[in-house]
ZATISE-723750 format. One record per residue (C-alpha): chain; residue in one letter; y negated, x negated, z negated; residue number from 1. Coordinates in nm, 2 decimals, always signed. Each point is the difference from the previous one (the first is absolute). Layout:
+------+-------+--------+--------+--------+------+
| bavo | dovex |      Y |      X |      Z | volo |
+------+-------+--------+--------+--------+------+
|    A |     a |      Y |      X |      Z |  NUM |
...
+------+-------+--------+--------+--------+------+
! end
This chain:
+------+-------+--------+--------+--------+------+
| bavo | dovex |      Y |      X |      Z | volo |
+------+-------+--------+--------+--------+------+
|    A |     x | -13.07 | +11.55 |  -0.39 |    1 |
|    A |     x |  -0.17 |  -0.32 |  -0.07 |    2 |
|    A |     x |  +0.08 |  -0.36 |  +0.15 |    3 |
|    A |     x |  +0.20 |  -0.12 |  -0.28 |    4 |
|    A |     x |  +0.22 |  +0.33 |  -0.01 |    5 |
|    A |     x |  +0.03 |  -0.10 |  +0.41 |    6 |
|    A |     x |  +0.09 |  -0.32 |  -0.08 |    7 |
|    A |     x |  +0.29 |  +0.08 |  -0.28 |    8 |
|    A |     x |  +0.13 |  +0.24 |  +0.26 |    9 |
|    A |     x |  -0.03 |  -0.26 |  +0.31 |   10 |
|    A |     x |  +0.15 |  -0.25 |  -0.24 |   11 |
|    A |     x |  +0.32 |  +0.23 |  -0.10 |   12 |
|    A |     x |  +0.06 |  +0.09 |  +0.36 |   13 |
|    A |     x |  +0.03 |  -0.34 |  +0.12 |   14 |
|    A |     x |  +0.20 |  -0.05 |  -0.24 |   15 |
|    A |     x |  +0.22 |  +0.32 |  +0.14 |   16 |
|    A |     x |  -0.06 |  -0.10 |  +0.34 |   17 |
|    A |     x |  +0.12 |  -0.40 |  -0.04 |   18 |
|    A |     x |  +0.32 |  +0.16 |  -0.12 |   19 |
|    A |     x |  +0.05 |  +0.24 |  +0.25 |   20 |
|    A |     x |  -0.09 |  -0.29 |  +0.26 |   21 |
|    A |     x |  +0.25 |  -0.25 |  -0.14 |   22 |
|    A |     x |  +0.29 |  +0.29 |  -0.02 |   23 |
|    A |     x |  -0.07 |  +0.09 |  +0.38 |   24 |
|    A |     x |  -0.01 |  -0.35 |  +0.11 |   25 |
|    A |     x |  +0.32 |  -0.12 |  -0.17 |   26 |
|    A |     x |  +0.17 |  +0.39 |  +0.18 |   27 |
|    A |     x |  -0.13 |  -0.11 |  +0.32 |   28 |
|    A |     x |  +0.10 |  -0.39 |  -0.02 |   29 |
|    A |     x |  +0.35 |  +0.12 |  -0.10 |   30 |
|    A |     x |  +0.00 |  +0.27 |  +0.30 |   31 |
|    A |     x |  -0.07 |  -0.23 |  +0.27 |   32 |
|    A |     x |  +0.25 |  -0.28 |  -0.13 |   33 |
|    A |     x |  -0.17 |  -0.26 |  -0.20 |   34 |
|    A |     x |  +0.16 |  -0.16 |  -0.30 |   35 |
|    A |     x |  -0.22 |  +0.05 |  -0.28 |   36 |
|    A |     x |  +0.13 |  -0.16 |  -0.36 |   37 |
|    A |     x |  -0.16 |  +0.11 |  -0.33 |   38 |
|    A |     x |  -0.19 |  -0.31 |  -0.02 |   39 |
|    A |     x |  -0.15 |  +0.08 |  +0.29 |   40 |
|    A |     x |  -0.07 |  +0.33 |  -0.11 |   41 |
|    A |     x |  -0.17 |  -0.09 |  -0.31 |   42 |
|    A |     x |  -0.24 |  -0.24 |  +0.22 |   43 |
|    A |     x |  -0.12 |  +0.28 |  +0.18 |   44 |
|    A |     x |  -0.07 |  +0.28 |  -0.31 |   45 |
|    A |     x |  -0.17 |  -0.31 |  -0.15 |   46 |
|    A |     x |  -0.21 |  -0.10 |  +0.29 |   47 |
|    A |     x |  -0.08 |  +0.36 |  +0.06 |   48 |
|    A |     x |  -0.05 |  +0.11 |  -0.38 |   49 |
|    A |     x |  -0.22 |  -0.32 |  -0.07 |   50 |
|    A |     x |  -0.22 |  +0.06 |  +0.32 |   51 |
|    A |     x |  -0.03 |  +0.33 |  -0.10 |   52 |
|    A |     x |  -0.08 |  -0.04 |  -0.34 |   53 |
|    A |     x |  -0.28 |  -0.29 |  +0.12 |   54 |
|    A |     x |  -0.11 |  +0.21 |  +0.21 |   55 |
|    A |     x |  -0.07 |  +0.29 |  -0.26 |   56 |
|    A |     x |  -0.17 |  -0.24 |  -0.25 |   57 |
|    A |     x |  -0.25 |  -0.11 |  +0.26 |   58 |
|    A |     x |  -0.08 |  +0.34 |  +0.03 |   59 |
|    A |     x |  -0.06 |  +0.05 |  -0.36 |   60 |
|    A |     x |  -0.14 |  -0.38 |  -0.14 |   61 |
|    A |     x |  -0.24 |  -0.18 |  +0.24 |   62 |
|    A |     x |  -0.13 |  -0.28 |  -0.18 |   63 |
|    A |     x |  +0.14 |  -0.28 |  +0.06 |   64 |
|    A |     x |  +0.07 |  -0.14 |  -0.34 |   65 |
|    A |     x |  +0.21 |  +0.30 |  -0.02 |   66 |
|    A |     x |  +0.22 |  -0.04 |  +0.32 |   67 |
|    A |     x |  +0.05 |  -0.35 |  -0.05 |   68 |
|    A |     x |  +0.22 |  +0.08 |  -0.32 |   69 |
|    A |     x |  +0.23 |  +0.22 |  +0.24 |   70 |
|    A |     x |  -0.03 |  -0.09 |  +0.32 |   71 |
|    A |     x |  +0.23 |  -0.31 |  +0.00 |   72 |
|    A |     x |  +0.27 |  +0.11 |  -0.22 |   73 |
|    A |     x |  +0.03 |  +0.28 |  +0.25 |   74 |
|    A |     x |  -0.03 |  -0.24 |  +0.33 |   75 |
|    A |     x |  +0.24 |  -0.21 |  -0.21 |   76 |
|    A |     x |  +0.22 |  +0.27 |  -0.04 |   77 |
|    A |     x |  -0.01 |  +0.13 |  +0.36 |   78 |
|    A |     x |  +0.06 |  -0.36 |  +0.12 |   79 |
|    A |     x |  +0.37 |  -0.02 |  -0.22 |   80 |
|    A |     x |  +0.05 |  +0.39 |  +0.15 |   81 |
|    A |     x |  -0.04 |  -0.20 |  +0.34 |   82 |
|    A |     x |  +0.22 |  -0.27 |  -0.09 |   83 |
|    A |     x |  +0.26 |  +0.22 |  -0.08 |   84 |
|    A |     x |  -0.03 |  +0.24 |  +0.32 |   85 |
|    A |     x |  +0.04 |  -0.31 |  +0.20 |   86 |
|    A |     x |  +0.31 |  -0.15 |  -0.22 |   87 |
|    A |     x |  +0.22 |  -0.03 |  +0.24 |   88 |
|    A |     x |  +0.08 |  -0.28 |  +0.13 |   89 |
|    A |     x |  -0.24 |  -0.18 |  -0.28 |   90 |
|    A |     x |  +0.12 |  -0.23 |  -0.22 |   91 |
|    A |     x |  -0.25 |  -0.10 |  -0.26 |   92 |
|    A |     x |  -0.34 |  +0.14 |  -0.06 |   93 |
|    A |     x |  -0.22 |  -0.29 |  -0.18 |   94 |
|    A |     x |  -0.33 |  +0.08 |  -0.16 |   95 |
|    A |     x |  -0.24 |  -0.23 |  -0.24 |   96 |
|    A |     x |  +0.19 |  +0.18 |  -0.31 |   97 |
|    A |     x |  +0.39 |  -0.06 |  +0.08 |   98 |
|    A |     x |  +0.24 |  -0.02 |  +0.31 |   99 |
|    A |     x |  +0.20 |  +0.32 |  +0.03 |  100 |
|    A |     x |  +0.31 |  -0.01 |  +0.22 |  101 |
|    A |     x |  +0.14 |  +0.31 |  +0.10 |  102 |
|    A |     x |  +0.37 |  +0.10 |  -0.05 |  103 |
|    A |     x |  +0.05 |  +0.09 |  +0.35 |  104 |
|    A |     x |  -0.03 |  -0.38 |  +0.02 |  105 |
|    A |     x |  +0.37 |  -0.02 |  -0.18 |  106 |
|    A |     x |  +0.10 |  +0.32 |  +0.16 |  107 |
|    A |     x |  -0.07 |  -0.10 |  +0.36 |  108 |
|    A |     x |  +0.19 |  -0.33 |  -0.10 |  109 |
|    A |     x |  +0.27 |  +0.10 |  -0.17 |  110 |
|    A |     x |  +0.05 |  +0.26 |  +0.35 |  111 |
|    A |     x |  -0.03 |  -0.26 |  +0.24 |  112 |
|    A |     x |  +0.22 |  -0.20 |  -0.21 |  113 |
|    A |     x |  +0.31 |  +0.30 |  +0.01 |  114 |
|    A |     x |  -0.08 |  +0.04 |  +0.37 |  115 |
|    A |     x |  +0.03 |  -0.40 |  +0.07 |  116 |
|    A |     x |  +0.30 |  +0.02 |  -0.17 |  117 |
|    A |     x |  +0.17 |  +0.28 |  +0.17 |  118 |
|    A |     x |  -0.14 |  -0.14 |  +0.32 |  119 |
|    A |     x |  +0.17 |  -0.35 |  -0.07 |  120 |
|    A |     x |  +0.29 |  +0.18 |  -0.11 |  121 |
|    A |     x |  +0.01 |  +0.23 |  +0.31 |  122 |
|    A |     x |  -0.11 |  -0.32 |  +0.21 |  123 |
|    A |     x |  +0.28 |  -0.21 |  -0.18 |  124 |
|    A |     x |  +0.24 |  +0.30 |  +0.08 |  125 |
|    A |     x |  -0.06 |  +0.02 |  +0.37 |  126 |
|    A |     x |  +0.03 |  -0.39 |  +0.03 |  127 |
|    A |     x |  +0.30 |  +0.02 |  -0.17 |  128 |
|    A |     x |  +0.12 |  +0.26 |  +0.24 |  129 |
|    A |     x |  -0.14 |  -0.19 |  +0.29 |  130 |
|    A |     x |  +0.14 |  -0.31 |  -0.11 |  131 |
|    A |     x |  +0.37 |  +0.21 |  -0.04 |  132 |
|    A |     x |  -0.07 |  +0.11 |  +0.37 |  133 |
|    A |     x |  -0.12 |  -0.31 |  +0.15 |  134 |
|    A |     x |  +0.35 |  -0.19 |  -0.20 |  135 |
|    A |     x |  +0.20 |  +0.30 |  +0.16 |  136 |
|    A |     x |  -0.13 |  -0.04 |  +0.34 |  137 |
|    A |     x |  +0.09 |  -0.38 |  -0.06 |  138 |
|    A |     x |  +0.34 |  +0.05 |  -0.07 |  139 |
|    A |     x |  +0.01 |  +0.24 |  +0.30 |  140 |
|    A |     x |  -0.15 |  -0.24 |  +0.23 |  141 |
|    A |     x |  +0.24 |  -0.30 |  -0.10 |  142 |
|    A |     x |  +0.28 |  +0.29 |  +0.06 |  143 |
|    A |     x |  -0.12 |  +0.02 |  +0.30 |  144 |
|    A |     x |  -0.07 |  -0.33 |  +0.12 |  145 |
|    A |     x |  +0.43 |  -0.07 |  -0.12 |  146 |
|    A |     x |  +0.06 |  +0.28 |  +0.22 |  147 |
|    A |     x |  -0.15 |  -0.09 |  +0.25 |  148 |
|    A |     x |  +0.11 |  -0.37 |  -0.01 |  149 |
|    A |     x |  +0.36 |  +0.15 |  -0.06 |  150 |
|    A |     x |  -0.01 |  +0.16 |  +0.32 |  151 |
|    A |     x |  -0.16 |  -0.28 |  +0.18 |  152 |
|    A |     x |  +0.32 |  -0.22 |  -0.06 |  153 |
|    A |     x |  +0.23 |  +0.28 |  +0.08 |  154 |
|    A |     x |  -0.18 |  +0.04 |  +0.31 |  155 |
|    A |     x |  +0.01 |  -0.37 |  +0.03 |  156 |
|    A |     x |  +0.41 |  +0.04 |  -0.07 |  157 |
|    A |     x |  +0.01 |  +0.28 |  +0.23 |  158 |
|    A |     x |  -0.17 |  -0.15 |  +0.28 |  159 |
|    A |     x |  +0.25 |  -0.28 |  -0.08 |  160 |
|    A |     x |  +0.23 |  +0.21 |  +0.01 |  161 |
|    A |     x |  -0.07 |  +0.18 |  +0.31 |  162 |
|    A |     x |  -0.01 |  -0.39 |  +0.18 |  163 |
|    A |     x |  +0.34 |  -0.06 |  -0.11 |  164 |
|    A |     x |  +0.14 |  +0.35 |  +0.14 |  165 |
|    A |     x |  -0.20 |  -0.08 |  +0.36 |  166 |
|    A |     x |  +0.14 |  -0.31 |  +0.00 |  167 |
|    A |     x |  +0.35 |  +0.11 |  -0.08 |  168 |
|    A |     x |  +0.02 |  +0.28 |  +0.21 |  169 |
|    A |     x |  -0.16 |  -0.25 |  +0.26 |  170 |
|    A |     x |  +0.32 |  -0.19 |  -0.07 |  171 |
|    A |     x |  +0.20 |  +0.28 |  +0.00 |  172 |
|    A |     x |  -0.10 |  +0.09 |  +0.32 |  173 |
|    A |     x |  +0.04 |  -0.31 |  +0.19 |  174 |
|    A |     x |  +0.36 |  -0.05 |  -0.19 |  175 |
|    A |     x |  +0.06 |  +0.37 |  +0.15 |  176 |
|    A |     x |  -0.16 |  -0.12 |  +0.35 |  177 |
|    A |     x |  +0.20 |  -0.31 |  -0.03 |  178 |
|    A |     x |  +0.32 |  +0.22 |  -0.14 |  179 |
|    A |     x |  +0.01 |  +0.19 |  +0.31 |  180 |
|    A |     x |  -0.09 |  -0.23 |  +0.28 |  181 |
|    A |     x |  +0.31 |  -0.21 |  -0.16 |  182 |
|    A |     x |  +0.18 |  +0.33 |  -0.01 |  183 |
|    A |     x |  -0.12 |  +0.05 |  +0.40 |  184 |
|    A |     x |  +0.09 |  -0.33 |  +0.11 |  185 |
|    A |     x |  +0.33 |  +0.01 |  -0.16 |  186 |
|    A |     x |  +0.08 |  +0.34 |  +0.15 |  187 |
|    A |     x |  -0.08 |  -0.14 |  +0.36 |  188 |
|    A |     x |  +0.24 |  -0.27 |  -0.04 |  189 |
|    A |     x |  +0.28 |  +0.21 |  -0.13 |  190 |
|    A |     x |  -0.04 |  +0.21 |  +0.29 |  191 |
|    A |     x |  -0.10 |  -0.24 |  +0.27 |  192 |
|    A |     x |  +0.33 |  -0.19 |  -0.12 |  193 |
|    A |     x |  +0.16 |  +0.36 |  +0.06 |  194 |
|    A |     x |  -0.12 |  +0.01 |  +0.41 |  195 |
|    A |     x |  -0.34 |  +0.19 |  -0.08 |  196 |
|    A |     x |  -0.23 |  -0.06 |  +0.30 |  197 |
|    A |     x |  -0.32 |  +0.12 |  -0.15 |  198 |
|    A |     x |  +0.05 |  -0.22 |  -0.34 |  199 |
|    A |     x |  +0.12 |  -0.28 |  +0.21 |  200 |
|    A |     x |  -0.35 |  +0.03 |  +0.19 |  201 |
|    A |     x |  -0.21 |  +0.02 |  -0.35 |  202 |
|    A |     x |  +0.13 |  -0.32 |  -0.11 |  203 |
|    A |     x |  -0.10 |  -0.18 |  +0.32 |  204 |
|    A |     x |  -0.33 |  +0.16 |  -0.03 |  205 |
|    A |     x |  -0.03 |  -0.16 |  -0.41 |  206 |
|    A |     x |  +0.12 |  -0.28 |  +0.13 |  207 |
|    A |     x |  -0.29 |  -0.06 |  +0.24 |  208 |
|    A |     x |  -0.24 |  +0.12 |  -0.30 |  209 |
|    A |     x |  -0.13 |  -0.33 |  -0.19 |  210 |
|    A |     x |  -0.20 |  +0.27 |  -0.23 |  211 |
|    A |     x |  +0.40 |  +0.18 |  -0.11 |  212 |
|    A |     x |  +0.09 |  -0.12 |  -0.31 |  213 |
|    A |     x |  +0.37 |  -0.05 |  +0.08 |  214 |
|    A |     x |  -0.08 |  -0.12 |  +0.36 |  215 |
|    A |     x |  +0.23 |  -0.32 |  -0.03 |  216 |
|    A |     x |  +0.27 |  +0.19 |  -0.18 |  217 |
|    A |     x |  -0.06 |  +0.27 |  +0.35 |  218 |
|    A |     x |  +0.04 |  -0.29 |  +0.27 |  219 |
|    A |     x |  +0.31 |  -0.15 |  -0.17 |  220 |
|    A |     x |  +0.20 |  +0.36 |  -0.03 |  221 |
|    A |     x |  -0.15 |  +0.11 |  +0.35 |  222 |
|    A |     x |  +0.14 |  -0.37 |  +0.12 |  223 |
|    A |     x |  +0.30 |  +0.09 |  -0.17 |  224 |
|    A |     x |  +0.07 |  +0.31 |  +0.15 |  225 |
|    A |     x |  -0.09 |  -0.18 |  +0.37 |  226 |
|    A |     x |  +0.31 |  -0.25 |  -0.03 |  227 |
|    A |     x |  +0.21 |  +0.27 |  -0.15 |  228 |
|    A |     x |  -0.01 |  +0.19 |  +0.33 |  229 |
|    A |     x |  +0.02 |  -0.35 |  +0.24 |  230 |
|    A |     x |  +0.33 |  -0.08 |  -0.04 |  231 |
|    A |     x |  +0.19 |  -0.15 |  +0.35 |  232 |
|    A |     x |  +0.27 |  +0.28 |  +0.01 |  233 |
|    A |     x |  -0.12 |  +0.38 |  +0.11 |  234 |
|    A |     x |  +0.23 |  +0.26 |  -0.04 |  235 |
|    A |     x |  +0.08 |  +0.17 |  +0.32 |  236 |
|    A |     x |  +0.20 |  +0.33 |  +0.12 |  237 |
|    A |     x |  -0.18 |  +0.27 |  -0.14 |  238 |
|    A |     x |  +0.06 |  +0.31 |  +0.10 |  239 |
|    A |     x |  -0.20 |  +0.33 |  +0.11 |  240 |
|    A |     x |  +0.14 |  +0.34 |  -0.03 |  241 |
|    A |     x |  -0.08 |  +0.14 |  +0.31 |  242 |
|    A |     x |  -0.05 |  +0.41 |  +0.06 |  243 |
|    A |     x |  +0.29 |  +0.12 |  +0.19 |  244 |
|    A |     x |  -0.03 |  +0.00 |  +0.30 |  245 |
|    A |     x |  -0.24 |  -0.28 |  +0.08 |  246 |
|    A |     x |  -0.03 |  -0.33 |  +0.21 |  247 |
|    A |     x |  -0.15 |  -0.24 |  -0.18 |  248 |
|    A |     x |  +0.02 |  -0.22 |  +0.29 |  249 |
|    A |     x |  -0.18 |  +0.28 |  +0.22 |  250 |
|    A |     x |  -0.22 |  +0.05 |  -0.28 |  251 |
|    A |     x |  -0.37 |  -0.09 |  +0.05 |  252 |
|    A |     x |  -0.21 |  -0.22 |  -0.21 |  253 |
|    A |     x |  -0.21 |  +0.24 |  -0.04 |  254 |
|    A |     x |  +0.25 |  +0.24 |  -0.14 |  255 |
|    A |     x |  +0.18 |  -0.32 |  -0.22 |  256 |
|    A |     x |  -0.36 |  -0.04 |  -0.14 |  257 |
|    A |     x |  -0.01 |  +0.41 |  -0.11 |  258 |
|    A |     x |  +0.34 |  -0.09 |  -0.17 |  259 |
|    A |     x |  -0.06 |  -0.30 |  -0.20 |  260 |
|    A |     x |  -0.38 |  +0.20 |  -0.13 |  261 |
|    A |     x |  +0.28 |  +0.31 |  -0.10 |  262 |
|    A |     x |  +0.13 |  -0.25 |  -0.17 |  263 |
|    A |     x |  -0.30 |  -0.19 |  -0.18 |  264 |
|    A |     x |  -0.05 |  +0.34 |  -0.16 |  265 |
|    A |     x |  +0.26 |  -0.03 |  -0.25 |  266 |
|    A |     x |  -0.06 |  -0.34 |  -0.06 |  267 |
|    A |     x |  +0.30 |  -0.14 |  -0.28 |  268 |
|    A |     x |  +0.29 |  +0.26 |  +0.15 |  269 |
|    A |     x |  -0.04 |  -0.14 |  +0.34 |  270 |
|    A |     x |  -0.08 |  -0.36 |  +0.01 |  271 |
|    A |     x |  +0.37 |  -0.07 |  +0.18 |  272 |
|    A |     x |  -0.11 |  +0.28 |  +0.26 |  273 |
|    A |     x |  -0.33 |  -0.27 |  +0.08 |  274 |
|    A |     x |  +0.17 |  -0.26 |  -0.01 |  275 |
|    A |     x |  +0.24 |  +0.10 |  +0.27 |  276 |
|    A |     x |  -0.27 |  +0.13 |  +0.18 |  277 |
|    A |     x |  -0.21 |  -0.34 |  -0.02 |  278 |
|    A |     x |  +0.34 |  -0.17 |  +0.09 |  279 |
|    A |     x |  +0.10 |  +0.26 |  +0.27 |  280 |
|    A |     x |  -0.43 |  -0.03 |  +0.18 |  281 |
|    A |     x |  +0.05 |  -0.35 |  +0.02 |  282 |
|    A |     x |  +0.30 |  +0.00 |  +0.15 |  283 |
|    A |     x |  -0.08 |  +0.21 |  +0.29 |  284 |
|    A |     x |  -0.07 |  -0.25 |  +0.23 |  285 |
|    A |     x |  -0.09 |  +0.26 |  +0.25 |  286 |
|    A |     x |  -0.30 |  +0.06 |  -0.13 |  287 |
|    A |     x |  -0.30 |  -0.22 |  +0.00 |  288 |
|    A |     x |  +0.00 |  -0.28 |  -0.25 |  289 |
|    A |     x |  -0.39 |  +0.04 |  -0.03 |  290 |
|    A |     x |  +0.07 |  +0.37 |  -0.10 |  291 |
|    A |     x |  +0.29 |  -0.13 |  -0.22 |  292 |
|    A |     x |  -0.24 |  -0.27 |  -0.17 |  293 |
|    A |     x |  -0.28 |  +0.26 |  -0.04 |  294 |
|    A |     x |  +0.25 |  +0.27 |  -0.19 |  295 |
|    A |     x |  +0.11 |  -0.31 |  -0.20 |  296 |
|    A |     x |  -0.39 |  -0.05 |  -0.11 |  297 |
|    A |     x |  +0.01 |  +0.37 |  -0.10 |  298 |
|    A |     x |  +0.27 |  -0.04 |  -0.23 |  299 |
|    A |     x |  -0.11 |  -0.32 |  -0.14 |  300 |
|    A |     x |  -0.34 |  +0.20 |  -0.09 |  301 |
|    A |     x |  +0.13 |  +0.33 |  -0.10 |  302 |
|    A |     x |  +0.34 |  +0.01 |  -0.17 |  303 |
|    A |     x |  -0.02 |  +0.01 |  -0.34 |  304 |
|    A |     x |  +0.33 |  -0.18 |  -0.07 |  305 |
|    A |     x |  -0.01 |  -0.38 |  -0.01 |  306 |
|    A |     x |  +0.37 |  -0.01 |  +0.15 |  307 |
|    A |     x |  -0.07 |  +0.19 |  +0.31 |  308 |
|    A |     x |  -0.31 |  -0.24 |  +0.04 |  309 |
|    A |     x |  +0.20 |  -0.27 |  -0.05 |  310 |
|    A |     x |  +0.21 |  +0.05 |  +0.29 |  311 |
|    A |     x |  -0.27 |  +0.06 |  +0.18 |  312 |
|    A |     x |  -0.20 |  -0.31 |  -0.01 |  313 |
|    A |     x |  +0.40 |  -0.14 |  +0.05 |  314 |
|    A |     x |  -0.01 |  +0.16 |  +0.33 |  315 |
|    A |     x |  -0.35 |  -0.07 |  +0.09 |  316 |
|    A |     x |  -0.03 |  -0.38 |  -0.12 |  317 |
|    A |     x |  +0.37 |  -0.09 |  +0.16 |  318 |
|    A |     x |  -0.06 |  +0.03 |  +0.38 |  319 |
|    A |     x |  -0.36 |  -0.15 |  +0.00 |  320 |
|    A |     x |  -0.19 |  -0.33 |  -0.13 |  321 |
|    A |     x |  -0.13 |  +0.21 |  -0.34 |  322 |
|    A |     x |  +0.18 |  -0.21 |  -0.27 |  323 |
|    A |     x |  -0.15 |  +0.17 |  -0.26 |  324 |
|    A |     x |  +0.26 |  +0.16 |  -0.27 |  325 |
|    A |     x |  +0.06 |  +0.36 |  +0.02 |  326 |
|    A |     x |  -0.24 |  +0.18 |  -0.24 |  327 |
|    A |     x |  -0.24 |  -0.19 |  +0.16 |  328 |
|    A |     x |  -0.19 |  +0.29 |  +0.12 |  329 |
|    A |     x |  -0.33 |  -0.06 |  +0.03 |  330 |
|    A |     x |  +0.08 |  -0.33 |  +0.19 |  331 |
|    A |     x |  +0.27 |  +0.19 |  +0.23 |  332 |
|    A |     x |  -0.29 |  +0.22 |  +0.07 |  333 |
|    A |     x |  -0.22 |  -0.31 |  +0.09 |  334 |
|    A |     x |  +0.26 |  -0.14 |  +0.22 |  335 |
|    A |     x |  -0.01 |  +0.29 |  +0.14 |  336 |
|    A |     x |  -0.34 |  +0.08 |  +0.12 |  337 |
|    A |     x |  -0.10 |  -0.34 |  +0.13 |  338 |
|    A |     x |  +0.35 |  +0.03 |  +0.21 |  339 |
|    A |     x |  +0.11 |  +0.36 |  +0.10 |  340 |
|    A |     x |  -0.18 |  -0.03 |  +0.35 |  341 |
|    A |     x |  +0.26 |  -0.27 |  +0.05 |  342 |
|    A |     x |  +0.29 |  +0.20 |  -0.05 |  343 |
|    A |     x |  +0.12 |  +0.25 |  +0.25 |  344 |
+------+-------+--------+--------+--------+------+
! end
């Protein structure tokens, strides 16, 4: 085999090889992911065929006048095989011949164009939609606020409300306080005015009371009640049902005593029995009139009816220089103890 015959064969297996080199790189770009157009494609079999084929004819022409006629249409060639591996992205290729723009220039725009549309429609969409919300939540939020200034004024109302029931039941009350001290004092008169010791004693005690409401009314029906029971003439002549059998004149005071607390028990039934009794004591002149006097202070502070009390202060104020009138008590009382050492 002789060097042109190696050089024919060299020649046709680049040839075989370039292609087999381009098809295995394109397999393997796809493989491991890459995007590779046709244009891109076509760059590479170019570059690779026109190196090849440069390649081949250096082999076989070696004068320079001879490689000068190929050479640069084949660099020239390889160059736009470049240009097109490296289209993307690439606008417009300019050489000293022309200006060439590639048509992923219009492509690309014409893509970014659909996607800036759909992302100002999408954009337009969710502002819409944002701007429904954000109106929505206004609406809610001014609900709110008259809600909330809605039950502001009824609390106002209610607190309002709740002043004019304290201060009504306040009234209530002290109408109900004043309802039934009225309905007191008027129930201690009544029965006072119908010979009841202890009410006669709680109107003396209101009438001493500056503080008591109805403290002047108290002092005028207590006075009252006084000079009902002071009159000149006394009743006399009462008399005692003694227990067969018995002496009163033998009787003991001690034992007249034990008679008239029989009869203290059953204090309305036997009022006429104590007043005989009273009568009866102070009419035993056989027995001490200091012992007399003293059973008439007993009386005057015990007995719970104002007639029996009466008499008593009758019978105690009539032998003695105590001028005082007969429910007088407290002052019969005084009398007494600044002069009861006096008295035998």
């Amino acid at each position: 085999m002789n060097s042109d015959d190696v050089k024919q064969f060299l020649s046709s297996s680049w040839r075989k090889v370039i292609v087999g080199l381009v098809t295995l790189l394109f397999l393997i770009a796809v493989l491991c992911g890459y995007m590779v157009t046709v244009l891109q494609t076509v760059g590479l079999i170019i570059v690779m065929y026109f190196l090849c084929f440069a390649a081949s004819r250096l082999l076989k022409h070696k004068s320079e006048k001879t490689i000068g006629g190929w050479v640069t249409p084949c660099f020239i060639a390889a160059f736009i095989g470049l240009v097109l591996i490296f289209s993307e992205g690439l606008s417009e290729f300019t050489t000293p011949f022309a200006s060439i723009k590639m048509a992923t220039e219009k492509k690309g725009d014409a893509l970014i164009a659909k996607v800036k549309e759909e992302l100002d429609k999408k954009v337009a969409e969710v502002k819409d939609e944002l701007d429904k919300k954000v109106e929505a939540i206004e609406v809610k939020r001014k609900e709110a606020d008259k809600k909330v200034n809605e039950i502001d004024n009824k609390s106002q109302e209610l607190d309002k409300k709740l002043k004019d029931i304290d201060k009504a039941t306040e009234q209530a009350n002290k109408a109900v306080a004043d309802l039934k001290r009225y309905t007191e004092f008027n129930t201690a008169v009544v029965m006072a005015d119908n010979d009841d010791r202890k009410s006669f004693d709680r109107l003396e005690a209101w009438a001493n009371d500056k503080e008591y409401p109805f403290s002047g009314f108290a002092y005028e029906v207590w006075m009252s009640i006084v000079d009902s029971h002071s009159w000149p003439q006394m009743q006399t002549g009462f008399k005692v049902d003694w227990m067969p059998g018995t002496d009163p004149a033998k009787t003991s005071l001690e034992d007249l005593q034990e008679l008239y607390k029989k009869a203290a028990l059953v204090p309305v039934q036997a009022i006429q029995a104590r007043l005989g009794l009273v009568e009866y004591i102070w009419n035993r002149h056989d027995i001490p009139k200091r012992q007399r006097m003293q059973f008439l202070i007993h009386v005057m502070r015990t007995d719970s009816s104002l007639k029996v009390v009466e008499y008593a202060g009758r019978y105690f104020m009539g032998d003695e220089n105590d001028k005082w009138k007969p429910l007088a008590v407290e002052k019969h009382i005084e009398w007494w103890e600044k002069n009861k050492d006096t008295i035998k």
